[in-house]
C-alpha positions as CSV (number, residue, x, y, z in Angstrom):
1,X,255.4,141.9,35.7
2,X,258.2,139.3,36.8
3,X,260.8,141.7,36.2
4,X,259.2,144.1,38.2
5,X,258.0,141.6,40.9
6,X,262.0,140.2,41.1
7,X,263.4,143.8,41.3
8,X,261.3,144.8,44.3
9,X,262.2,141.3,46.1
10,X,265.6,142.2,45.2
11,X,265.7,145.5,46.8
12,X,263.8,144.6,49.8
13,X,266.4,141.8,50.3
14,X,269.4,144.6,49.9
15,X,267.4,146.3,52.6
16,X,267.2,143.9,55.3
17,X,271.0,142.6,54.3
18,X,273.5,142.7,57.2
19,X,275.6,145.7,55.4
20,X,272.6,147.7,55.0
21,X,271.1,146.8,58.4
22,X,274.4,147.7,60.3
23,X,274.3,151.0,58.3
24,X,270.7,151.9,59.7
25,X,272.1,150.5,63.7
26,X,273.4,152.7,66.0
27,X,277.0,152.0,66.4
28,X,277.6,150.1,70.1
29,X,281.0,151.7,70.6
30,X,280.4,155.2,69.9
31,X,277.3,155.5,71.9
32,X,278.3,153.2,74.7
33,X,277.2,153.9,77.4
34,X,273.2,154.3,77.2
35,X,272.3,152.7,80.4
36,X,274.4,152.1,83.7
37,X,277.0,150.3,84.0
38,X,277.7,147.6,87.0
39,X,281.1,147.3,88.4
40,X,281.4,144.0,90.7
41,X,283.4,143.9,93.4
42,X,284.1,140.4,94.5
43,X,284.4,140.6,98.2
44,X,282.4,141.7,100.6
45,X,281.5,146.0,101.3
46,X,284.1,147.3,103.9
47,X,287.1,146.3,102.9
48,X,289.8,148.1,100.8
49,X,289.2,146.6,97.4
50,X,285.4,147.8,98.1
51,X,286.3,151.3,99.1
52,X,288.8,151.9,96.0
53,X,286.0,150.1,94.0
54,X,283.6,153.1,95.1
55,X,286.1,156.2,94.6
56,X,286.5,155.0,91.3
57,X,282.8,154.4,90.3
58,X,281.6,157.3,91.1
59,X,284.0,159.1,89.0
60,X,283.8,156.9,86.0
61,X,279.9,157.9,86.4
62,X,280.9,161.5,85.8
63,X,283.2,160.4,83.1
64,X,281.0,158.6,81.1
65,X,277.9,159.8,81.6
66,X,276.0,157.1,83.1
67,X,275.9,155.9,86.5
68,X,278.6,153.2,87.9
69,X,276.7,151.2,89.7
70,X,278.3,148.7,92.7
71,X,277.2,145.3,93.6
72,X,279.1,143.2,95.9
73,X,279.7,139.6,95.1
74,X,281.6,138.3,98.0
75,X,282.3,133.9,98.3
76,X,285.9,131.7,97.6
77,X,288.3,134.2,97.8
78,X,286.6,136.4,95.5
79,X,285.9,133.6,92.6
80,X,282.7,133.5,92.8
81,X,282.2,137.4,91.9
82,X,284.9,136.3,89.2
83,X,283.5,133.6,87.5
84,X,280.7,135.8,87.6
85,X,282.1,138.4,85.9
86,X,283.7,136.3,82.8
87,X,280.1,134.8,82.3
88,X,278.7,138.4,80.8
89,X,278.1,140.0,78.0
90,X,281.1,141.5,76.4
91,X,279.1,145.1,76.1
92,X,280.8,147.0,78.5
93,X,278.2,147.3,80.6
94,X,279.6,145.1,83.3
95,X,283.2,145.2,84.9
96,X,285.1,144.4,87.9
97,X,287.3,145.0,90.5
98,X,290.1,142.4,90.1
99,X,292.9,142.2,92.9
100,X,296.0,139.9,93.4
101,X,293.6,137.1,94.9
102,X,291.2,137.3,92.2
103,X,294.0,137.0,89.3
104,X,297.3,135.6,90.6
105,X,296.7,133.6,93.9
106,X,293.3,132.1,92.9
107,X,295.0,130.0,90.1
108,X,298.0,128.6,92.0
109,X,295.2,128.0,95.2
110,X,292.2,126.4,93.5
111,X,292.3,123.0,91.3
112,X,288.8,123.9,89.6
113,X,289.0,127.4,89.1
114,X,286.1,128.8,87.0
115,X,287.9,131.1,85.1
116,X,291.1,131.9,83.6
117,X,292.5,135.1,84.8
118,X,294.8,135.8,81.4
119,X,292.6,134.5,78.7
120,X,288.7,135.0,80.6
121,X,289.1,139.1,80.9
122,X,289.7,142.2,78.8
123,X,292.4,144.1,80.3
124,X,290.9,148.0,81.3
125,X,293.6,149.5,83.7
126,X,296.1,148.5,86.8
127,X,294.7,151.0,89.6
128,X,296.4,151.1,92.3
129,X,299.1,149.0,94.6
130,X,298.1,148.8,98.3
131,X,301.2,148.1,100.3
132,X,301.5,145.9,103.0
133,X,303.5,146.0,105.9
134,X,305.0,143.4,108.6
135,X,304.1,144.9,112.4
136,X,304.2,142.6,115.6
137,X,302.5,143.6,119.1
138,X,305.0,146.4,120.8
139,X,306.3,143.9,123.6
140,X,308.3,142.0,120.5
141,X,311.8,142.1,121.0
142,X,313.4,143.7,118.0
143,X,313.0,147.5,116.4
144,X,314.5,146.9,113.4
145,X,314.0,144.6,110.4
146,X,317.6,142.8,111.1
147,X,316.8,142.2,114.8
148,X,313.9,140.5,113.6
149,X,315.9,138.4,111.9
150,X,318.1,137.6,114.2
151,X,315.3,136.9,116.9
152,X,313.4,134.5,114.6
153,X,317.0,132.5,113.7
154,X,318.0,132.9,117.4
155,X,314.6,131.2,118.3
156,X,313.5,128.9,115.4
157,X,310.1,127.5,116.0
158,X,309.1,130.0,119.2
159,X,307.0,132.7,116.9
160,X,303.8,132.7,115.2
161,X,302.3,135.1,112.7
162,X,298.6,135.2,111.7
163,X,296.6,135.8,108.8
164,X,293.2,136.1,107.4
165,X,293.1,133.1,106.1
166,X,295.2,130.1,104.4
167,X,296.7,131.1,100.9
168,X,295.7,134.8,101.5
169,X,298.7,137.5,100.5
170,X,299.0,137.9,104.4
171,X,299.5,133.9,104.6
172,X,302.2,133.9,101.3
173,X,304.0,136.9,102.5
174,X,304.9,135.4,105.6
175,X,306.0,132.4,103.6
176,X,307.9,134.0,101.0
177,X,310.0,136.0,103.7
178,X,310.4,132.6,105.5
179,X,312.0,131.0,102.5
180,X,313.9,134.3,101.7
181,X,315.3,135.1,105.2
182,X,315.8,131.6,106.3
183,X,313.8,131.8,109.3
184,X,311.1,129.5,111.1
185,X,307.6,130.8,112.5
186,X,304.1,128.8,112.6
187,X,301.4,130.4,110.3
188,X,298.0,131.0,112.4
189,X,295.6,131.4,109.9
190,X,292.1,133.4,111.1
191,X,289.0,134.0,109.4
192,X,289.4,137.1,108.3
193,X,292.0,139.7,109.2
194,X,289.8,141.8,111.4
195,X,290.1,139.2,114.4
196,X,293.8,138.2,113.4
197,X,294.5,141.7,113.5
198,X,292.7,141.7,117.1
199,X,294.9,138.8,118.5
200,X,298.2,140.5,117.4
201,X,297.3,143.6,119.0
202,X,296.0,141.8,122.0
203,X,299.4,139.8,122.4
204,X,297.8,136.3,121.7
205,X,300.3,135.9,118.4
206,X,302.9,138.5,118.1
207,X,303.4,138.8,114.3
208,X,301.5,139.8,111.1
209,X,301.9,140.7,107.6
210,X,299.0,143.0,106.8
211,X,297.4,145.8,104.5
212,X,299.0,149.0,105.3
213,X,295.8,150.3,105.3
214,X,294.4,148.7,107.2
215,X,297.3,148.5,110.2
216,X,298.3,152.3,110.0
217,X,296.0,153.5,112.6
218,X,297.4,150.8,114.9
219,X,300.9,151.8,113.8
220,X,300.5,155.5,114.4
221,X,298.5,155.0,118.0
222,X,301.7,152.8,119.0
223,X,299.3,149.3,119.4
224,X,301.5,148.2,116.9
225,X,305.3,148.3,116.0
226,X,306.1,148.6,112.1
227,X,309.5,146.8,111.0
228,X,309.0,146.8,107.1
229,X,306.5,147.4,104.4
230,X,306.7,145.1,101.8
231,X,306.9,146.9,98.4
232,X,310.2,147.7,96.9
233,X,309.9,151.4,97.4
234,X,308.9,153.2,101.3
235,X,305.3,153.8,101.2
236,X,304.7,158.0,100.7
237,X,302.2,157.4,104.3
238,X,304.7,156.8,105.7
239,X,308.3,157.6,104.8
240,X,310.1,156.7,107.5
241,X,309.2,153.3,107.7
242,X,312.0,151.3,105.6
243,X,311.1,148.6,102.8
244,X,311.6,145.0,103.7
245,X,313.6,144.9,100.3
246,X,316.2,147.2,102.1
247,X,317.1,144.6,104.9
248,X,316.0,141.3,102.3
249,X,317.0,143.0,98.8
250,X,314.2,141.7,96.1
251,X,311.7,140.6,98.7
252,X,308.3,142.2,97.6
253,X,304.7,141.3,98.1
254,X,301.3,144.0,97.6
255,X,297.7,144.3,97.1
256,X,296.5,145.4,94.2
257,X,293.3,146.5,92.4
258,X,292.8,146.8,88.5
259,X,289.5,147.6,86.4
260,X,288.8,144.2,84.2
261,X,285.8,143.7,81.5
262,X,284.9,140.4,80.0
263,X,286.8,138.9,76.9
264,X,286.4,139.8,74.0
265,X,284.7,143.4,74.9
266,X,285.5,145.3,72.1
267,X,288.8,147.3,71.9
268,X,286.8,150.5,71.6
269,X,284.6,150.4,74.5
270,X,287.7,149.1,76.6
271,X,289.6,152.7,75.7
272,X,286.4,154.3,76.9
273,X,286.2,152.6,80.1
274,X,290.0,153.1,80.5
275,X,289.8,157.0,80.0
276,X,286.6,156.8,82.3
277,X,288.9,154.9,84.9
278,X,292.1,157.3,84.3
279,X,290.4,160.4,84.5
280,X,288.7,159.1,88.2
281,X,292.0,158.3,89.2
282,X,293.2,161.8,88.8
283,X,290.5,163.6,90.8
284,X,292.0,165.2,93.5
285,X,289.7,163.9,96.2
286,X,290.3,160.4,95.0
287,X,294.1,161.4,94.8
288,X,293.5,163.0,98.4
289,X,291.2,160.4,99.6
290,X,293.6,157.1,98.2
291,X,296.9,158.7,100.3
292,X,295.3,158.9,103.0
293,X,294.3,155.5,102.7
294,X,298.1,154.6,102.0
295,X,297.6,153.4,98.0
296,X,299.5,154.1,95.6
297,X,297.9,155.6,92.5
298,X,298.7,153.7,89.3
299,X,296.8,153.9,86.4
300,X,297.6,151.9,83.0
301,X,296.9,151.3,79.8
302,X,295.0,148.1,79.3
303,X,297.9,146.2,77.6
304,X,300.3,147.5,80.7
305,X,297.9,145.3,83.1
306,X,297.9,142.8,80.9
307,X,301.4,142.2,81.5
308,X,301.0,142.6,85.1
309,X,298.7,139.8,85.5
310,X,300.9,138.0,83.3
311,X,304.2,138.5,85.7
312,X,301.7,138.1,88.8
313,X,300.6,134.4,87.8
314,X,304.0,133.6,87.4
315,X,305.6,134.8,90.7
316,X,303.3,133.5,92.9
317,X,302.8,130.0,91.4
318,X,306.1,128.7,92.7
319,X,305.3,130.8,96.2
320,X,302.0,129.5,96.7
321,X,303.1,125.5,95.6
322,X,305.8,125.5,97.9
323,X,303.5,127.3,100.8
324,X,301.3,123.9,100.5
325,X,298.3,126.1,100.7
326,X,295.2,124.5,98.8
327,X,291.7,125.7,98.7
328,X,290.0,123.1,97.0
């Protein structure tokens, strides 16, 4: 009777063991997804990290089977949505929209920061690079990068450039072209680019480094002169436009937008949501949809974005401390 009595206690132990119960479970990574998934975009709806955020989750939701759900999580820059972010599960079934605020200026700006943009995230894939481009009102006195220059040296102290705000890539570009061209001009910073973008078009201050995107309306209706766009290649929007970098050689600022999870999200459900991301990417109405929006398509692996935030944290730290610009 005990032996009988110990060998059903044993094998009702073996059942309920962790080996035997993870062989009866349905395996997380293979299935995943089974519900929807949310992707967070920390800023507010209308602006471009908000619009690539929606091309891309609505073809991730054809990709994986399972709708992509948005929900905007605008405050601080986009920390708030951040800090957000790196509190979830590590399931897969939240991610975010990360951009150079969120994970390279953020860090440098903010004493306190909630997160840590290397070590707090899982990596998914570098999307796309969103140019920006230096454009003053069409009365300014120059045509060219180089008579730019030379009026801002000619005139030190006389111009102003605005921004959307202090420590914004608006506000750093202008500084990091002020230190690299060794030229003078007072940073006017706005809340928000849409009424910075307003006063430069009206005249009120003559100078602003912008989102392509957002400016290339402006550009082509003539309510705004283009010098320069500010990655190291012309932008394919608009070729004729030269790169700062070929006046200023190794000047280079952008916007960017990558697809993060949070740490420690398992390898396997990051390669899904990486194909999921990759194949939305190559959709020709996306493709169609991001050029006509001026981005450049990327698309990485997660260990290639990885590395970019990496580099990113590092090159603007030293911009961004000798800018002044705090947050916090």
């Amino acid at each position: 009777m005990h032996r009988l009595f110990f060998a059903t206690a044993l094998a009702a132990l073996l059942a309920l063991s962790p080996a035997r119960a993870q062989q009866g479970a349905p395996d997380a990574a293979r299935d995943f997804p089974t519900r929807p998934v949310t992707l967070d975009i920390p800023f507010p709806a209308g602006g471009s990290t908000d619009l690539v955020g929606r091309l891309i989750a609505e073809g991730m939701g054809a990709a994986l089977g399972q709708p992509v759900v948005v929900e905007n999580r605008g405050g601080g820059g986009g920390s708030l949505g951040t800090a957000h972010l790196a509190k979830q599960p590590p399931d897969g079934y939240a991610v975010m929209m990360g951009t150079v605020s969120t994970h390279a200026l953020n860090p440098a700006l903010y004493r306190n920061l909630p997160y840590d943009p290397v070590t707090g995230f899982a990596p998914v894939s570098l999307l796309v690079i969103v140019p920006n481009a230096l454009v003053v009102h069409p009365s300014f006195p120059a045509n060219t990068l180089a008579e730019f220059i030379a009026e801002l040296k000619a005139n030190p102290g006389t111009y102003s450039y605005a921004s959307a705000g202090n420590g914004t890539p608006g506000h750093l570009s202008g500084e990091l072209f002020k230190s690299m061209a060794g030229v003078d001009m007072q940073h006017i910073p706005y809340q928000g680019a849409g009424p910075a973008l307003v006063d430069v078009i009206s005249g009120q201050v003559p100078i602003m480094f912008d989102n392509l995107p957002t400016a290339s309306g402006y550009i082509r209706s003539g309510k705004l002169k283009a010098l320069g766009v500010t990655t190291l290649a012309r932008a394919p929007s608009f070729p004729d436009l030269p790169a700062v970098a070929e006046t200023l050689p190794g000047y280079e600022t952008y916007s960017w937008n990558a697809l993060f999870a949070p740490a420690g999200t398992p390898p396997a459900i990051v390669d899904k949501l990486n194909a999921a991301a990759l194949k939305a990417l190559a959709a020709p109405k996306v493709q169609a949809r991001l050029a006509d929006f001026s981005a450049v398509t990327v698309g990485s692996t997660p260990q290639a974005l990885g590395e970019h935030v990496r580099r990113e944290v590092a090159k603007w730290a030293p911009i961004v401390k000798a800018s002044g610009a705090r947050l916090d």
